[in-house]
C-alpha positions, 0 to 999 in steps of 0.5 A, a space after each residue: 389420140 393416136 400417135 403416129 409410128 416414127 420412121 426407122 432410121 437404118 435401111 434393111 433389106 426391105 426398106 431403103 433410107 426413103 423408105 422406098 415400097 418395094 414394089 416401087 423398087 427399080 427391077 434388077 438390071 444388075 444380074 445382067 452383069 456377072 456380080 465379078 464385074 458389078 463389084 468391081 466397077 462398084 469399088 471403082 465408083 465408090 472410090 472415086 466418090 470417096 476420093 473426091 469427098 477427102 480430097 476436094 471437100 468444097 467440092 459440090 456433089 449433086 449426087 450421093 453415090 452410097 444411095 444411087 447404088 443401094 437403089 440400082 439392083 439387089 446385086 448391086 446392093 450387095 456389093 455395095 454394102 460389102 464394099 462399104 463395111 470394108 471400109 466402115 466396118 460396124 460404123 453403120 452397117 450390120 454385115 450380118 444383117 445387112 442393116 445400113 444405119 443412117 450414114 449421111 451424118 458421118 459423111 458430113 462431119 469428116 467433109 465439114 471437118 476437111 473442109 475446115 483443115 483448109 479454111 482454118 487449120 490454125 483452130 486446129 492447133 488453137 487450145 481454147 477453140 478446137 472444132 466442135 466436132 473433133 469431138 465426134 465420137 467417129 473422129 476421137 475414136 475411129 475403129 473403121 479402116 476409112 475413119 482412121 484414115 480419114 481422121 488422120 489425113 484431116 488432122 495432117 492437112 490442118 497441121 501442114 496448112 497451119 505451117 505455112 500460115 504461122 510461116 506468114 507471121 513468125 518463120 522463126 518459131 514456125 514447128 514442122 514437127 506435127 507434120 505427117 508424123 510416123 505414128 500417124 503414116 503408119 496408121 494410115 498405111 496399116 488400116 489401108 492394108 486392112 481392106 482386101 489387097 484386090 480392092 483397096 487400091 479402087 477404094 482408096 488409091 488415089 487418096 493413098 497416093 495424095 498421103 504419100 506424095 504430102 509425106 515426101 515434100 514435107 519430110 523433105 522440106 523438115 530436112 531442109 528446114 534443119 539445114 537452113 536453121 543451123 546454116 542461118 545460127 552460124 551466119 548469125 553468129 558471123 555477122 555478129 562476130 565481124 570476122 573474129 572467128 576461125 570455123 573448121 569444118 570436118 562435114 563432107 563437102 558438096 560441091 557445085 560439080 556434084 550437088 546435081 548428083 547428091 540432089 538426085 540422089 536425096 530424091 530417089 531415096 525420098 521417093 524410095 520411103 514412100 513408094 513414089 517414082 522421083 517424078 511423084 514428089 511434089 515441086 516445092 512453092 513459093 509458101 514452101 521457100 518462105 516456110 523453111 526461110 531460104 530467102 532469109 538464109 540467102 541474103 545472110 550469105 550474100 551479107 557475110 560473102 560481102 564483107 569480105 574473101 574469109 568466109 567465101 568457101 564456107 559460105 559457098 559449102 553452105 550453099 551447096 548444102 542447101 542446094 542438094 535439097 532441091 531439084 534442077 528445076 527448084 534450084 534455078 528459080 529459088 537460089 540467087 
């Protein structure tokens, strides 16, 4: 009994993922286009694919972009596998062959695994009951560019939203720490600066941009966590004491005539760390304030300023402290 032959799992130049015929093949309308112009308008398309894919991963695609442009044209195909192995490098493209392995099940383990660092980013943190497919051999040892990126940026979104859900529960034990790490910024940046300096920001731009702009509001808000806790340690301690302890403070002083100025000038620096303008840092939200336990820190203040004009300086040095964090806009609608 004759067996039928298994279909291949790769496409070649001669034999699309459908294996499509090739007399079936769609003429070549691309070398209509000077290939300049088809490579860009590609690294244009495919970037806006991608970014959509990691940014919104809940996102329904009713198209599969790397499969449109492998059927196009023989330029286009070209240029897309091009494209595509400076991003994946050997993950499922033979450059030299330019054999396209099947890259649908890759596609799918870093979407699912996107989709649950916002879902529920606390099995990220969990011991016992990690996601399975952290375990995928693309995700525990990423060798491409975008694989490397994509693990990172995964791994990154899950810790910052398991922040701000222990924060619901517990504030005082809530860890910023895991949080846009360095090690992990800087492999994001050196493998974005492996894709040619030409392309890489059509490639990868905006999800470069959406890495940088979460780095900077949660460094920030790191650095106001720190302040907040030390402040809340001491008013704790005052509260405690009644009144009984004599604090000297030898720390430069902010003001309210300046803290406008130190403020802006905390961002500009921030900004300047991540190659954004001022304007990119995100505003801080409500999730943010109860994270870092400002309001709790807040009514501590208007507690120990209550009972009594002893601790009224210091507490509004404090104050101040805080406030130089923010900017006009956040310190209108979060400090009393």
């Amino acid at each position: 009994m004759s067996r039928k032959r298994a279909r291949r799992s790769y496409v070649s130049p001669s034999a699309t993922p459908e294996d499509t015929h090739a007399s079936q093949r769609i003429p070549d309308r691309g070398s209509q286009l000077p290939t300049e112009l088809v490579y860009t308008i590609l690294a244009t398309s495919i970037g806006e694919y991608l970014s959509d894919l990691m940014l919104y991963p809940s996102k329904i695609d009713r198209w599969d972009a790397t499969l449109t442009f492998l059927h196009v044209s023989h330029t286009f195909r070209s240029c897309t596998i091009k494209l595509l192995y400076h991003l994946w490098g050997d993950t499922f493209i033979r450059e030299r062959t330019s054999v396209i392995g099947n890259y649908k099940p890759t596609y799918s383990v870093f979407r699912r695994l996107s989709h649950q660092a916002r879902s529920a980013p606390l099995s990220f943190t969990s011991r016992d009951d990690k996601p399975k497919l952290l375990s995928t051999r693309v995700v525990r040892h990423p060798i491409s560019p975008l694989a490397r990126i994509w693990s990172a940026f995964i791994r990154n979104t899950a810790a910052a939203n398991a922040v701000l859900l222990d924060a619901e529960n517990d504030r005082i034990h809530v860890d910023f720490e895991d949080v846009y790490v360095a090690e992990d910024l800087q492999t994001i940046t050196d493998s974005y600066a492996e894709i040619p300096a030409g392309i890489r920001s059509q490639l990868l731009g905006r999800v470069m941009h959406r890495v940088m702009t979460q780095a900077a509001i949660w460094t920030k808000l790191k650095a106001l966590s720190a302040t907040v806790s030390s402040v809340f340690r001491l008013l704790t301690l005052l509260v405690e004491a009644g009144g009984q302890i004599e604090i000297r403070s030898e720390l430069p002083r902010i003001t309210e005539d300046n803290v406008a100025q130190v403020s802006r000038d905390k961002h500009a620096s921030l900004a300047g760390i991540f190659s954004l303008t001022v304007e990119d840092i995100p505003p801080m939200l409500a999730k943010h304030v109860t994270a870092v336990g400002l309001d709790m820190v807040l009514f501590l203040l208007e507690l120990v300023e209550s009972e009594g004009t002893l601790y009224v300086e210091l507490c509004q040095m404090m104050r101040s402290y805080i406030a130089s964090y923010l900017t006009d806009t956040e310190r209108a609608r979060y400090l009393r």
